[in-house]
C-alpha positions as CSV (number, residue, x, y, z in Angstrom):
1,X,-17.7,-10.0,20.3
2,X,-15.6,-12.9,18.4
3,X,-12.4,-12.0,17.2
4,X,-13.7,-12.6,13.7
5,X,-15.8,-10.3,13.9
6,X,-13.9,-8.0,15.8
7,X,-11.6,-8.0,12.5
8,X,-14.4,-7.6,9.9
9,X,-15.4,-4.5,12.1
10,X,-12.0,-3.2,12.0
11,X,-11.0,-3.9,8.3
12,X,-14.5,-2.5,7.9
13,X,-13.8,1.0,9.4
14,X,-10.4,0.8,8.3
15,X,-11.6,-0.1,4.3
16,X,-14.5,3.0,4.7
17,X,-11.5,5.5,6.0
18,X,-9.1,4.0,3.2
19,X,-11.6,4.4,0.6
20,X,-12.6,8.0,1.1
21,X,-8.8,8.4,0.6
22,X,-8.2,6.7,-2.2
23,X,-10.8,8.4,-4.0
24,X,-9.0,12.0,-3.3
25,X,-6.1,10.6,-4.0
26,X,-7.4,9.3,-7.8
27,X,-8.7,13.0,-7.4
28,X,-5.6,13.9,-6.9
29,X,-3.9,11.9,-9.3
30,X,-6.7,13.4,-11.7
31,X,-5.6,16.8,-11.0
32,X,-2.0,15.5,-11.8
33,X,-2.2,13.8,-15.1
34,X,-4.2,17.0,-16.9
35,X,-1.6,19.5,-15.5
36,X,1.6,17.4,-15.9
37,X,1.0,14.4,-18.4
38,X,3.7,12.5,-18.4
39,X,7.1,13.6,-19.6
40,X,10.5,15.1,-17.8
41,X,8.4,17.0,-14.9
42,X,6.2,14.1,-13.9
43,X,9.4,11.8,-14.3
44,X,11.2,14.1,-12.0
45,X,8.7,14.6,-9.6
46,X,7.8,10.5,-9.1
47,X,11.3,9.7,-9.0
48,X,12.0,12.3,-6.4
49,X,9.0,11.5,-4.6
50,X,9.8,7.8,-4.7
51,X,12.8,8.3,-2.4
52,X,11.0,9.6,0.8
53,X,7.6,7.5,0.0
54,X,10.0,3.9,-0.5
55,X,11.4,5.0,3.1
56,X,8.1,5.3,4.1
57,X,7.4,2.2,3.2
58,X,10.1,0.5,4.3
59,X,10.6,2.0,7.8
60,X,7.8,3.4,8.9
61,X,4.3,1.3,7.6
62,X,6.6,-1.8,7.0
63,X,9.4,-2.5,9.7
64,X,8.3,-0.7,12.1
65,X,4.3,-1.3,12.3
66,X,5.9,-5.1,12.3
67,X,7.9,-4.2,15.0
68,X,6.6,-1.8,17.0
69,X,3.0,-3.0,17.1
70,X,3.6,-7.0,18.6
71,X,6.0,-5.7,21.6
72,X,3.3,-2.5,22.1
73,X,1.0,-5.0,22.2
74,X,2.9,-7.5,24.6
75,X,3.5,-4.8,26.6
76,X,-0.4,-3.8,27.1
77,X,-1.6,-7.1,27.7
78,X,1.0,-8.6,30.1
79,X,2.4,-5.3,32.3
80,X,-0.5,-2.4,32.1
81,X,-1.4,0.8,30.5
82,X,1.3,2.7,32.2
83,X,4.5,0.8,31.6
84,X,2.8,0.9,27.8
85,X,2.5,4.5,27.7
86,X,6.5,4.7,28.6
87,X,7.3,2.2,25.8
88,X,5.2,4.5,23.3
89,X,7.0,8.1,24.8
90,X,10.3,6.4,25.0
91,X,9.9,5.3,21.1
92,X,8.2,8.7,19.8
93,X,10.8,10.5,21.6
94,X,14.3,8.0,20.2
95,X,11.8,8.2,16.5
96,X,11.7,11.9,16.8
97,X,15.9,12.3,17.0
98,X,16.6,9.4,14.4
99,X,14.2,11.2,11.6
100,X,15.4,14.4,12.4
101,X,19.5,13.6,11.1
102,X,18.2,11.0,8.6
103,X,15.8,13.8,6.8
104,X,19.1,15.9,7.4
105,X,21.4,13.7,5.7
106,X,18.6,13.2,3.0
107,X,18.2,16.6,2.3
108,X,22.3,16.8,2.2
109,X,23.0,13.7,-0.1
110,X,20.3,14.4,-2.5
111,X,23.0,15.2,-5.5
112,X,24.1,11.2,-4.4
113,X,21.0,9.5,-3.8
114,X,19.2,10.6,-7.1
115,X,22.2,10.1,-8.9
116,X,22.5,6.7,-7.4
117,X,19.0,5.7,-8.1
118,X,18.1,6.9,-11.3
119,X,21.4,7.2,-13.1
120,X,19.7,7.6,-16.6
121,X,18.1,10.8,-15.7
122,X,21.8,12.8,-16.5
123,X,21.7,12.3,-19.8
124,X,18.4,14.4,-20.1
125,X,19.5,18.2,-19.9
126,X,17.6,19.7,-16.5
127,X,16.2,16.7,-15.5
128,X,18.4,15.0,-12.8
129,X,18.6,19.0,-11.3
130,X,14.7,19.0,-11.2
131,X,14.5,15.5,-9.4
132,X,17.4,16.7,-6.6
133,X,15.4,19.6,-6.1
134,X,12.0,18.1,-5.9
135,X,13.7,15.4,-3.5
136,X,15.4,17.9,-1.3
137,X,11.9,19.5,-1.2
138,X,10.0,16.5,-0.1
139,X,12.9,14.9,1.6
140,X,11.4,15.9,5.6
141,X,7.8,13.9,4.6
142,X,9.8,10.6,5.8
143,X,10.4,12.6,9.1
144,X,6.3,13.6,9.5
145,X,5.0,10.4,8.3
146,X,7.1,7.9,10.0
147,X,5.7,9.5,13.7
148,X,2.5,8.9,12.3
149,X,2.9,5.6,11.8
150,X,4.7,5.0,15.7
151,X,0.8,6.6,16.3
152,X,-1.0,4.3,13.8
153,X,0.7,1.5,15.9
154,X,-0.3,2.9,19.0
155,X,-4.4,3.5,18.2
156,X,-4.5,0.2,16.5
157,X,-3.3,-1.7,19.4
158,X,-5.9,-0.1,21.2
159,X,-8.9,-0.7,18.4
160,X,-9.0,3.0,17.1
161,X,-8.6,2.5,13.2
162,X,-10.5,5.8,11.6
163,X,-7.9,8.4,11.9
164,X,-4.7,7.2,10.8
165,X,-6.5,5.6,7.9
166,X,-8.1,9.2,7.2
167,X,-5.4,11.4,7.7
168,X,-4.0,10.4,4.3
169,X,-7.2,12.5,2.5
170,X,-5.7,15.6,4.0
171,X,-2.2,14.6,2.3
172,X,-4.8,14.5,-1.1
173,X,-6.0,17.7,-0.7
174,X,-3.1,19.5,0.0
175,X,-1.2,18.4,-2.8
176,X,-4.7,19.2,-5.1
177,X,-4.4,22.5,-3.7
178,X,-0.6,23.0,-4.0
179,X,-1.4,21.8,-7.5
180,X,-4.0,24.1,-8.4
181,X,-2.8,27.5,-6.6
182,X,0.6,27.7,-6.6
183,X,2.4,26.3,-10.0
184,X,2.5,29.7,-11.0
185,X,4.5,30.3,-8.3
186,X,7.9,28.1,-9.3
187,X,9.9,28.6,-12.6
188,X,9.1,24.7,-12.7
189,X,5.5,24.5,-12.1
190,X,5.8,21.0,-11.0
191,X,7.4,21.9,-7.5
192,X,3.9,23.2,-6.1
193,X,3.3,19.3,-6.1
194,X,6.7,18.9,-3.6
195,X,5.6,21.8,-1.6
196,X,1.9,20.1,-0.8
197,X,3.6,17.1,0.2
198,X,5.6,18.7,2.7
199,X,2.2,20.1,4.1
200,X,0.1,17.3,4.0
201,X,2.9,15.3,6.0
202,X,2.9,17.9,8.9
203,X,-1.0,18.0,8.6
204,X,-1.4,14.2,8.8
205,X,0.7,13.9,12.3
206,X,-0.9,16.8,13.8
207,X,-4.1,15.1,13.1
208,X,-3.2,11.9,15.2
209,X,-2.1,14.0,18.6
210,X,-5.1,14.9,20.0
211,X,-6.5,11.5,19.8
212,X,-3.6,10.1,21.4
213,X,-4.1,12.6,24.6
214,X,-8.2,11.2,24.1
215,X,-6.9,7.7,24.3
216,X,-4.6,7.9,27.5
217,X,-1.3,7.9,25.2
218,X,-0.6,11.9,25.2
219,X,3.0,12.4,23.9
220,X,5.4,13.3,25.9
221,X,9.3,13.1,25.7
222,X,11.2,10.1,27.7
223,X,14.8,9.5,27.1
224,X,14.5,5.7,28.6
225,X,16.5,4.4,25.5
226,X,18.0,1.6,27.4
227,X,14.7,0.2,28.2
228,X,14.3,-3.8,27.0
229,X,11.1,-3.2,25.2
230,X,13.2,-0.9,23.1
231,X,15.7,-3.2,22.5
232,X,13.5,-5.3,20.9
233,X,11.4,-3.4,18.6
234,X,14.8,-2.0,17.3
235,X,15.8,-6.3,17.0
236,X,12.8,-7.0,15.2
237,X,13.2,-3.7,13.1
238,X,16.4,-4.2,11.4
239,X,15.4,-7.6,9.5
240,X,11.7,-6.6,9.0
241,X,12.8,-3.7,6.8
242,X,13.4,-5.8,4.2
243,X,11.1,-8.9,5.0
244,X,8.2,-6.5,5.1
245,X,9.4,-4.1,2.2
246,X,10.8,-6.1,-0.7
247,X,7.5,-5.5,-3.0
248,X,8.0,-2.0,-2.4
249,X,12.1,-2.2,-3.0
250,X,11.0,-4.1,-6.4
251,X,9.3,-1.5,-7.0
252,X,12.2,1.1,-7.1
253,X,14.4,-1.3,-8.8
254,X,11.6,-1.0,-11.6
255,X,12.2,3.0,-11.2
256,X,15.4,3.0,-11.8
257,X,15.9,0.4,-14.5
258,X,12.6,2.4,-16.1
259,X,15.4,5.8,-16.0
260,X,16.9,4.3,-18.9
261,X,13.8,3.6,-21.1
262,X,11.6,5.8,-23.7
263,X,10.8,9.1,-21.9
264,X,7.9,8.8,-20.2
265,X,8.4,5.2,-18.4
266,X,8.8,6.4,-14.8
267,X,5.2,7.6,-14.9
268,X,3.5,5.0,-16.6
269,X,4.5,2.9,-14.0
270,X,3.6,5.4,-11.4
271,X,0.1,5.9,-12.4
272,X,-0.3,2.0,-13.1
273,X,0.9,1.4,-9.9
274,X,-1.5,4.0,-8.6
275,X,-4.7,2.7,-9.8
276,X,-3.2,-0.8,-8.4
277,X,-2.7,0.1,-4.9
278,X,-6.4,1.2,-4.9
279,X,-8.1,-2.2,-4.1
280,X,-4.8,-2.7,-2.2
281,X,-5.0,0.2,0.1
282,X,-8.7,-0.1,0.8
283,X,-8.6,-3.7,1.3
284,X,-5.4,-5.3,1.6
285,X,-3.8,-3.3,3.6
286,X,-7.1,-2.9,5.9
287,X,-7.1,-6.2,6.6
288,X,-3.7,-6.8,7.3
289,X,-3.6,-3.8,9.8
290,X,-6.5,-5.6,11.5
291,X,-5.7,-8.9,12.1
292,X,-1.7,-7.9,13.5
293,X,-3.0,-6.7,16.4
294,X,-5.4,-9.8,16.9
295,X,-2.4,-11.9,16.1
296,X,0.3,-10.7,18.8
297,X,-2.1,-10.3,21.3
298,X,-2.6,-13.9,20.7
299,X,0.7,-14.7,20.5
300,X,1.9,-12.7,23.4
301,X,-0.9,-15.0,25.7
302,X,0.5,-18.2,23.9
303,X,-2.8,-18.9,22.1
304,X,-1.7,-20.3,19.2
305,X,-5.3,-22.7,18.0
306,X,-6.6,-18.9,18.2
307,X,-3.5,-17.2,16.1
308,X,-4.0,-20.1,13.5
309,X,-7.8,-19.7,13.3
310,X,-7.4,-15.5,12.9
311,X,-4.4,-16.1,10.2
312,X,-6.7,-18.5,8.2
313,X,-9.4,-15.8,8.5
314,X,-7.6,-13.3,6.8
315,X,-5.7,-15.0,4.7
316,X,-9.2,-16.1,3.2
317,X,-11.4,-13.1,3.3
318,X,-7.8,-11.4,1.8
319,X,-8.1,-14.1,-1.0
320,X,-12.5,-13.5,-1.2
321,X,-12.2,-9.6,-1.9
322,X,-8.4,-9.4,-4.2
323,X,-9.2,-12.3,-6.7
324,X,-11.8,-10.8,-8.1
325,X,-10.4,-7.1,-7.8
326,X,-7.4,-8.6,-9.8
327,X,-9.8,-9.8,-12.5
328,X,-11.4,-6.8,-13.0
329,X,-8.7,-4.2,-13.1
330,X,-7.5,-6.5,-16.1
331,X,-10.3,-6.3,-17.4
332,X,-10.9,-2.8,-17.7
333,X,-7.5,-1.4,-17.0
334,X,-7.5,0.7,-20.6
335,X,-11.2,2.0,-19.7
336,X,-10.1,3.1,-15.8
337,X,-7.6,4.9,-17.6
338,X,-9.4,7.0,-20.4
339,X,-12.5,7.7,-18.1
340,X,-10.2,9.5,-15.4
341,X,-7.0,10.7,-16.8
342,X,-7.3,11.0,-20.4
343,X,-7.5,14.5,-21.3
344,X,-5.0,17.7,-21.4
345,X,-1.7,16.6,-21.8
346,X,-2.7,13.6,-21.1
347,X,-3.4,11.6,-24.1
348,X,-4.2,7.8,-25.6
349,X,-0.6,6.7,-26.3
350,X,-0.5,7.1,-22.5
351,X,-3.7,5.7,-21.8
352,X,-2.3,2.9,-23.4
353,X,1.0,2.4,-21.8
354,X,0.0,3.1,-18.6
355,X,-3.3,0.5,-19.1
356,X,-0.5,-1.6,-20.0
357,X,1.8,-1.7,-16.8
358,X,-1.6,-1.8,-14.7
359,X,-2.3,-5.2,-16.4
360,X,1.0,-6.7,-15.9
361,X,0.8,-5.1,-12.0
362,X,-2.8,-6.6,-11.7
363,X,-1.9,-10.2,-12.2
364,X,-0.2,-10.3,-8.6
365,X,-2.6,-7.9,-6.7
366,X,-3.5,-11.4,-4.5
367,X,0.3,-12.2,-4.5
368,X,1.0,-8.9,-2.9
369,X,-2.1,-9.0,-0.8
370,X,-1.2,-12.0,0.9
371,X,2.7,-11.2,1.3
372,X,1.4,-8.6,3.5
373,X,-1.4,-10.6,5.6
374,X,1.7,-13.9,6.6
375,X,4.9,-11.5,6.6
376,X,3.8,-10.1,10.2
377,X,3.0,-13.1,11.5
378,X,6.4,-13.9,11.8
379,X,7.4,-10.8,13.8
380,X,4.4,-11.9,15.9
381,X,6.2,-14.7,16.5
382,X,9.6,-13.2,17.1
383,X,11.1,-14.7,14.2
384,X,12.9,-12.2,12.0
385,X,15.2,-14.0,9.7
386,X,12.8,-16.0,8.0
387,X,10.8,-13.4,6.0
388,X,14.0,-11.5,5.1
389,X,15.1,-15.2,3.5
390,X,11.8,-14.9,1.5
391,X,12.4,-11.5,0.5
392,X,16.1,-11.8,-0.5
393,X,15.3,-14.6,-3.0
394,X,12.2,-12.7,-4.5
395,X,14.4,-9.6,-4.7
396,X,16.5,-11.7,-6.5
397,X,14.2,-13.4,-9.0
398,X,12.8,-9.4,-9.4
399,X,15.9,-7.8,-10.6
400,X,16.5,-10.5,-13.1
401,X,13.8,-10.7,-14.7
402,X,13.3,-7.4,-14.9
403,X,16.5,-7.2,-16.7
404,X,15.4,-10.3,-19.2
405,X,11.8,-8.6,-19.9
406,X,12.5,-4.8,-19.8
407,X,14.1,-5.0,-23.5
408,X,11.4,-6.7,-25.4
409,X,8.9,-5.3,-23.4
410,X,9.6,-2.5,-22.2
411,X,7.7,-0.7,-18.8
412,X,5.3,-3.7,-18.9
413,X,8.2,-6.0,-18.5
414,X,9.2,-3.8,-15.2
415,X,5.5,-4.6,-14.2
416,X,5.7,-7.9,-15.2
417,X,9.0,-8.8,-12.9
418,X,7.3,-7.3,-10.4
419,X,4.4,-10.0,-10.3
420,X,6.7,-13.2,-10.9
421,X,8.8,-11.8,-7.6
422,X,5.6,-11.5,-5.7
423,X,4.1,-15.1,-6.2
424,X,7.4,-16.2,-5.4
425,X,7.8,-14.3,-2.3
426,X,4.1,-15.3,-1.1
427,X,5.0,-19.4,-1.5
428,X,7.9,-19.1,0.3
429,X,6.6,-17.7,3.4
430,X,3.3,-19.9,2.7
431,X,5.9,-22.9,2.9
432,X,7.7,-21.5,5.7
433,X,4.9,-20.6,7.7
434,X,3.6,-24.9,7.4
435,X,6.4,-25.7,8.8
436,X,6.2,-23.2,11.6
437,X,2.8,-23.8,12.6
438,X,1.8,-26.6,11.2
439,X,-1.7,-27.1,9.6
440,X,-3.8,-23.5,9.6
441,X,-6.9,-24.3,7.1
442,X,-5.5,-25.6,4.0
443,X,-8.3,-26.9,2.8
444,X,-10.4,-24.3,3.4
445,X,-7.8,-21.6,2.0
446,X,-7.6,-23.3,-1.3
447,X,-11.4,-23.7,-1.7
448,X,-12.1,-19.7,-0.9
449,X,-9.6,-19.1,-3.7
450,X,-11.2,-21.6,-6.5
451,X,-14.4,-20.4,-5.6
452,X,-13.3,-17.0,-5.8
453,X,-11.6,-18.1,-8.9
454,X,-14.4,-19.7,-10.5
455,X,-17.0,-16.7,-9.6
456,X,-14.5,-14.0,-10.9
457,X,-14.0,-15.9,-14.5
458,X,-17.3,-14.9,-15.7
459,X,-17.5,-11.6,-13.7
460,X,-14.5,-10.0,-15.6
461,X,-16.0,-11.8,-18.7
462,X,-19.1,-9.6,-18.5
463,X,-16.9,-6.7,-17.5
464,X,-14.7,-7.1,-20.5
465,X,-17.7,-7.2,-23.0
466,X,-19.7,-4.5,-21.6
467,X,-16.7,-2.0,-21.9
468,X,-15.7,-3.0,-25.4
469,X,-19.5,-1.1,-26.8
470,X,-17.4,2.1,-25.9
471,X,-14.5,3.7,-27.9
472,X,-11.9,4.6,-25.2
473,X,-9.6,5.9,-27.4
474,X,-11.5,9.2,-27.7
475,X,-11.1,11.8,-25.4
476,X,-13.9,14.0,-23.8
477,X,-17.6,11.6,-23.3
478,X,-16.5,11.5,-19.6
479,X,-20.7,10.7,-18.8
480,X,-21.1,7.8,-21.3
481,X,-17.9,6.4,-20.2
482,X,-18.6,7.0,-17.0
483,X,-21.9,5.3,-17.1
484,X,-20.6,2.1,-19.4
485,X,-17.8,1.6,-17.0
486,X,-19.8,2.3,-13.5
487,X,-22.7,0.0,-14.7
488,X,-20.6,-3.0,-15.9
489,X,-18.2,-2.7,-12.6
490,X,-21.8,-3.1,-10.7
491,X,-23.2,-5.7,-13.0
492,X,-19.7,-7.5,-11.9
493,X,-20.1,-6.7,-9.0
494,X,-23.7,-8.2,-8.6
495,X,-22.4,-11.4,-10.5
496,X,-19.4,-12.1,-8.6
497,X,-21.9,-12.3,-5.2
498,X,-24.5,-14.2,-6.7
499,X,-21.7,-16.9,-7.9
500,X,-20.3,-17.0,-4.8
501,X,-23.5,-17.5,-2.8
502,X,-24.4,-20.2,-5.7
503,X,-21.1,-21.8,-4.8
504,X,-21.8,-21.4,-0.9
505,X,-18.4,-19.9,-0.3
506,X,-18.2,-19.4,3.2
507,X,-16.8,-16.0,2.8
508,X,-20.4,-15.1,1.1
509,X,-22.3,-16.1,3.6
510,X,-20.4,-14.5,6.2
511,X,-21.1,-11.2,4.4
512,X,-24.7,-11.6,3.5
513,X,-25.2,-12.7,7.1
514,X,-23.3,-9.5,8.0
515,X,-25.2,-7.6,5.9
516,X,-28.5,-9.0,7.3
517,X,-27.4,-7.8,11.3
518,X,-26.7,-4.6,9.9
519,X,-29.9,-4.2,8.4
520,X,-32.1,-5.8,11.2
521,X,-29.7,-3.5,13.7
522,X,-30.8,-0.4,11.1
C-alpha cells in the first residue's frame, strides 16, 4: 500500500472514530446549553474547565504527541520492538510521577491560578468560589488524559488509530449522564458536570490498556530515566509546548480578557468554539495525527523526496476538506445554533452572540488546520526553535488585537484576534518551512486551495439562501429546521463535489476514485 493511501486510510478511521465523538459531544453540549444556558454557572464551569483542558492541549496532544511520537518512531524503525517497548515504559512510568505532583499542585493553587486567569470573575459575588471549586474538581483530568495521549502516541506509531480517537465518546457520555442524574445532588447543580469529567478521564485511559498489552506494548513500570531517548523527547518537549499550543494559549487569553466583558462572554465563546472544533476534530486533527507518523518514519530513514511528497499530501487534502467547512459554518453559523441549542434557558440573544463568535472563529478554520498539519514537521526534523519563533510572534499579534477589537466588538472581537493570529502563525512556518526544505508542491498547493476556493463560493451561496426560508429566531420547529438545514448542508455538499470534479481538482478525483475501490471491493 502507498503511503498516500496508507494516510487516507488512517485519517479515514481516525475521521469515522472522531466523528462519532463529536456528535456525543454536540449531544453533550445539547444537554448542556438547555440545563445551564449561559450565565455565572456555565461561565464558571468553562473557565474552570479551561485550565486542565489548555494543559491538555498544550502538554499532552500538543508537545508531547510532537515529541514523543518522532523519537517512538525512530526508535521502532532503527533499534527493534523491544528497546521501543522500554522507551514507551520508561516514559509512561517518568509521565505517571510528573502528573501526579502537577495535578497535586493544581489542585493546591486553584485559589491562584483562577484568580490569575480570570481576574474579572471577583467582582461577581460566588462566582470566582464556584470556578476554584469546579477547577479543584476537574483538576486530576490533566493527570488521566495526558497517559492517554503517551498511549495515542504509541498505537499510532504502530497504525492502530480507532481507540484513542473513540475513547473521547465515553468522556461525552459520562458528562451527559453526570449531567442528567446527579445535579440534584450539589447545592450548585453545575458541579455534576466537573464530577463526569473526572470519570470520563479515568474511563478514557482504562480503555487504551488492554490494547496496548494486544499490541505487544503492555505497561509496565521502568525507572530508566537516564535513558538518551528520554532525553530527547523531554528536549523536543519543552519548546514544542508552545510551538504546537499557541492557538490554544490564544484561546485562553480570549477567556480571560472575555472575564471582564457583559456576563455571559466566557460561554459564547465556548460553545462557538465548540461547534468550530467540529470539522477540526473530525478532520484536521485526523489528518494531522496521520501523516506525523508517516513523516518521522521518513525522516528518521533520511527520505526526504518521500517526507516532502507526504507533507504536500496533507497539506492539500487538509486545504480540499477545511475550505469549504469554513464556508459553510459561516454560512449557517446562526441556524447550527437555533436548531441544536436554542431552547430552555437557552434563548436567541444567545443564539445570536454565540452565532456570532462562530463566524469570526470560522474564518481561520484552514489557518488553524494547517498550523497543525507543518508545526510537527519541524519536531520531525529535530528542529524545535523555529515553530516556537512562529508562535511567539502570533501570540503576540493575538493579544493585541484582541485588546484593539474586544471594546467595539466585543466577544466577536476575541474571536476575531484569534483568526488574524492564526493566518499569521501558518505563513510564518509556511515561510520557514521553504527555506528548510526547499520546494514541496507549491504549485500544486495553491491550485487545491483556489479550486477549493472557487467550488466553496457558490456552495455556501446556496447554503446561505436555502436557510434564510426559515425563521431561526423562533424556538421549538426542531423537524423543519432540522430538515431546511440537513438538506441545504447536502445540496452543499453535492455542489461543492460536482464543482470540484468540473474543475478536475486532484483531491476529487482521488476521492471518487476511492470511492469507486470501495464500492467495486463492496
Amino acid at each position: 500500500m502507498s503511503e498516500k493511501r496508507k494516510i487516507a486510510r488512517a485519517a479515514g478511521i481516525l475521521g469515522s472514530a472522531t466523528m462519532l465523538s463529536r456528535i456525543m459531544g454536540m449531544v453533550r453540549d445539547m444537554v448542556v446549553s438547555r440545563l445551564f444556558g449561559a450565565g455565572l454557572a456555565t461561565d464558571a464551569f468553562f473557565a474552570a474547565f479551561q485550565i486542565p483542558n489548555m494543559l491538555r492541549r498544550f502538554f499532552a496532544e500538543g508537545a508531547l504527541t510532537s515529541a514523543f511520537v518522532p523519537t517512538f518512531s525512530a526508535t521502532l524503525s532503527q533499534d527493534g520492538e523491544e528497546k521501543a517497548r522500554e522507551l514507551a515504559n520508561t516514559c509512561f512510568t517518568l509521565l505517571t510521577i510528573i502528573m501526579a505532583a502537577i495535578t497535586l499542585a493544581g489542585i493546591l493553587f486553584s485559589p491562584l491560578i483562577v484568580g490569575l486567569m480570570f481576574p474579572g470573575f471577583q467582582a461577581v459575588p460566588g462566582k470566582f468560589e464556584l470556578t476554584v471549586l469546579l477547577n479543584r474538581l476537574m483538576f486530576p483530568y490533566i493527570f488521566f488524559i495526558s497517559l492517554v495521549a503517551l498511549c495515542m502516541g504509541i498505537l499510532n506509531t504502530v497504525r492502530h488509530f480507532f481507540t484513542p480517537a473513540i475513547s473521547t465518546v465515553f468522556l461525552n457520555i459520562s458528562m451527559i449522564v453526570a449531567a442528567l442524574c446527579l445535579r440534584g445532588f450539589f447545592e450548585a447543580p453545575i458541579t455534576a458536570l466537573a464530577v463526569g469529567v473526572l470519570i470520563g478521564g479515568c474511563v478514557q485511559l482504562i480503555m487504551q490498556l488492554p490494547v496496548l498489552w494486544s499490541k505487544g506494548f503492555p505497561v509496565t513500570p521502568d525507572f530508566s530515566f537516564k535513558s538518551p531517548e528520554v532525553r530527547r523527547i523531554a528536549v523536543l518537549m519543552l519548546p514544542s509546548i508552545f510551538g504546537v499550543g499557541v492557538y490554544y494559549l490564544n484561546i485562553a487569553v480570549s477567556a480571560i480578557l472575555a472575564s471582564f466583558l457583559p456576563q455571559g462572554s466566557v460561554s459564547y465563546l465556548y460553545y462557538a468554539q465548540r461547534l468550530f472544533e467540529f470539522p477540526q476534530g473530525i478532520f484536521t486533527v485526523s489528518v494531522a495525527q496521520a501523516v506525523l507518523p508517516s513523516m518521522s518514519r521518513q525522516a528518521a530513514e533520511g527520505d526526504m523526496a518521500g517526507m516532502k511528497e507526504t507533507l504536500s499530501f496533507g497539506v492539500r487534502l487538509t486545504l480540499f476538506i477545511t475550505i469549504p467547512a469554513m464556508a459553510g459554518l459561516m454560512a449557517c453559523s446562526t441556524p447550527v445554533f437555533s436548531l441544536i441549542f436554542m431552547g430552555g434557558a437557552f434563548n436567541y440573544e444567545t443564539v445570536a452572540n454565540s452565532a456570532l463568535a462562530l463566524m469570526y472563529y470560522s474564518m481561520g478554520l484552514s489557518f488553524v488546520a494547517l498550523t497543525r498539519v507543518l508545526a510537527p514537521v519541524f519536531y520531525a526534523l529535530k528542529d524545535t526553535k523555529t515553530p516556537v519563533y512562529a508562535a511567539f510572534i502570533s501570540f503576540v499579534i493575538n493579544f493585541c488585537v484582541s485588546i484593539a477589537l474586544m471594546g467595539p466588538l466585543k466577544h466577536g472581537g476575541l474571536a476575531l484576534a484569534t483568526t488574524v493570529s492564526a493566518f499569521c502563525n501558518m505563513l510564518l512556518l509556511f515561510w520557514f518551512l521553504r527555506r528548510k526544505l526547499g520546494a514541496f508542491d507549491g504549485s500544486r498547493i495553491m491550485r487545491t486551495a483556489l479550486k477549493s476556493t472557487a467550488a466553496s463560493l457558490p456552495m455556501a451561496t446556496a447554503v446561505w439562501y436555502s436557510c434564510s426560508f426559515v425563521d431561526w429566531s423562533q424556538a421549538g420547529h426542531k423537524l423543519l429546521k432540522g430538515s431546511v438545514l440537513g438538506g441545504s448542508i447536502l445540496c452543499g455538499f453535492i455542489l461543492y463535489m460536482v464543482t470540484v470534479k468540473l474543475l478536475r481538482s486532484e483531491e476529487a478525483l482521488d476521492a471518487v476514485a476511492l470511492l469507486r475501490r470501495k464500492l467495486k471491493k463492496g
